[in-house]
N, C-alpha and C positions, 0 to 999 in steps of 0.2 A: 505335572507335579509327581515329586516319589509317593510311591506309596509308605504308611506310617513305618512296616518293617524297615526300612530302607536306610533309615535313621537311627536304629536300634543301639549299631554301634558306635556309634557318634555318640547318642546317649550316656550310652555307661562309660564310654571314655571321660566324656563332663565328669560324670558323678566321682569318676575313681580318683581323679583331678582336684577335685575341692574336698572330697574326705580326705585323701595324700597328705593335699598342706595342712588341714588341721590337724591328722594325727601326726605330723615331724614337730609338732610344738615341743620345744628343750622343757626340762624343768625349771629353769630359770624363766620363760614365757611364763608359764600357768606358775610359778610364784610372783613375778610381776600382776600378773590379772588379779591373785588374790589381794594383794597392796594394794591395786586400784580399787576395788569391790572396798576394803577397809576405808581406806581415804576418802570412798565417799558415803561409804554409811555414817562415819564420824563426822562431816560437814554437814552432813541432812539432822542427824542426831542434836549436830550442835548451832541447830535455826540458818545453816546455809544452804545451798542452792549446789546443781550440778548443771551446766552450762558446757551443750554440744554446739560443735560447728561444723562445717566443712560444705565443700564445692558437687554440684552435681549426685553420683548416688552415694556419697558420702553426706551432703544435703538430705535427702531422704534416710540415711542413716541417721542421724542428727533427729531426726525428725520424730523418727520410729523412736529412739530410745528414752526421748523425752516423755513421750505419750506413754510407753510402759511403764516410766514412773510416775506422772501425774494420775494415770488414771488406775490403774492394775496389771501384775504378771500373771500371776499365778493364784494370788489371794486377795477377797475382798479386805480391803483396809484400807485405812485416812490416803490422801495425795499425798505423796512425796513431792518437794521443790525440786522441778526440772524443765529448763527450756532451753529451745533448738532455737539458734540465733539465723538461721537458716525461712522462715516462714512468714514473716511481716513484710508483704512486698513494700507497702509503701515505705518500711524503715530504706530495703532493700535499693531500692530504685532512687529515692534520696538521696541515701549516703552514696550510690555508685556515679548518682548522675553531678554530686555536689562534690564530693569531696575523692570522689575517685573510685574505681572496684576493688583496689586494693586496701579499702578503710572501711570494707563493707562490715566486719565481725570487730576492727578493734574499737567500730566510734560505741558498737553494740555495749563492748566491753564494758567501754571508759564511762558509758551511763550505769549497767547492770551490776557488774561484776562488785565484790567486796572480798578482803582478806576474808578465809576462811573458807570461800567457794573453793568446787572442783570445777575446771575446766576443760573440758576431754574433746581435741582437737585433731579431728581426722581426713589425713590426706594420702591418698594412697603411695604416693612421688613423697610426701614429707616436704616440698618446695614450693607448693601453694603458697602465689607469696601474699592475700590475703590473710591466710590460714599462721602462715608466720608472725605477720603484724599484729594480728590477734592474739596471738602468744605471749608476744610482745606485752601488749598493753594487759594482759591480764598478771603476768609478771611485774608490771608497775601497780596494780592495786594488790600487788602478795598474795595471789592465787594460787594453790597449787594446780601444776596442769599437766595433763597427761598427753599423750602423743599416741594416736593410733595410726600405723603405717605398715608399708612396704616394707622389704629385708634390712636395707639400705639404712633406711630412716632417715634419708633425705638431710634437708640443712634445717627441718624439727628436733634430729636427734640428738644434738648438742644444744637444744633451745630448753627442754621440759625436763621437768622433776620426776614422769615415770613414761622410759618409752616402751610400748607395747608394736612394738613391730614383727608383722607376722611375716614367715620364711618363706616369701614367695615373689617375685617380680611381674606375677599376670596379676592386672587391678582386677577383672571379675573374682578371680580366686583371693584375693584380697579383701575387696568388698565383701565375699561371704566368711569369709575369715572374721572383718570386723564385726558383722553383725551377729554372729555365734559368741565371741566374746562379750557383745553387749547386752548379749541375751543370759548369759552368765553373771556380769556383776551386776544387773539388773535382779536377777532371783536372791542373788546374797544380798544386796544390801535390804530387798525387801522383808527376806526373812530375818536378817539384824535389826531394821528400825522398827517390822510389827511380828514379832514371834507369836506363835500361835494360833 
């Protein structure tokens, strides 16, 4: 095995890599991010929910960003409504093994979801076609829903009410892309729904 130098610069190549694509974000990006951070401080504000999903470590994404609002970011204060439709194996396993993998987030929906939620639906491809269905049916209960993806924005980016697609075509670079943004309108909406 190399020794640790050996990989030094491999290293900073990563690092230079995923700082890159977040700082090429346009102004038009970081004012979609602020829309989204509003849109969903306004739903939690006004007794609704924010509702993540997505496939793999976009799944873990989902996951993480819920639990920063149930529980705490930055400051202690009340739970905010949020859940990752990504963590209920037995929902999970059900719905894939009953009604298909591709119904696994919209049967989620068609039980959870209500006008007035935010639904924030992230696929690195945007062509997840669970992740689509789910779309789908949260757009039948009049949700707003947010798209977090790849450059492209896939066949999500003509699906959602706000795409946040980060300028990049590598999914790790992506992935960290999405969760830095989620780690953002998680701190705004927190400090919009408990100032202080």
């Amino acid at each position: 095995m190399k020794s640790p130098s050996a990989h030094i610069s491999q290293i900073r190549e990563q690092l230079r890599e995923s700082a890159k694509v977040k700082e090429s974000f346009s102004d038009d990006l970081v004012e979609k991010i602020a829309r989204c951070a509003e849109a969903s401080a306004s739903a939690i504000r006004g007794g609704h929910k924010i509702i993540f999903f997505g496939n793999g470590g976009s799944a873990a994404d989902a996951q993480h960003l819920a639990a920063e609002l149930v529980v705490r970011l930055e400051r202690n204060r009340p739970g905010l409504a949020a859940v990752s439709l990504a963590t209920n194996t037995s929902v999970l396993t059900a719905a894939g093994n009953d009604l298909g993998f591709e119904r696994i987030f919209s049967r989620q929906i068609e039980s959870l979801a209500s006008a007035g939620d935010v639904l924030v639906a992230l696929s690195t491809s945007g062509n997840s076609a669970n992740v689509i269905n789910g779309v789908e049916a949260g757009k039948a209960k009049h949700a707003f829903i947010v798209g977090l993806t790849g450059e492209t924005g896939g066949k999500l980016a003509s699906r959602v009410d706000l795409l946040l697609n980060v300028p990049s075509r590598n999914a790790q670079r992506i992935q960290e892309a999405h969760i830095t943004i989620g780690h953002i309108v998680c701190a705004l909406v927190e400090q919009s729904c408990c100032p202080g």
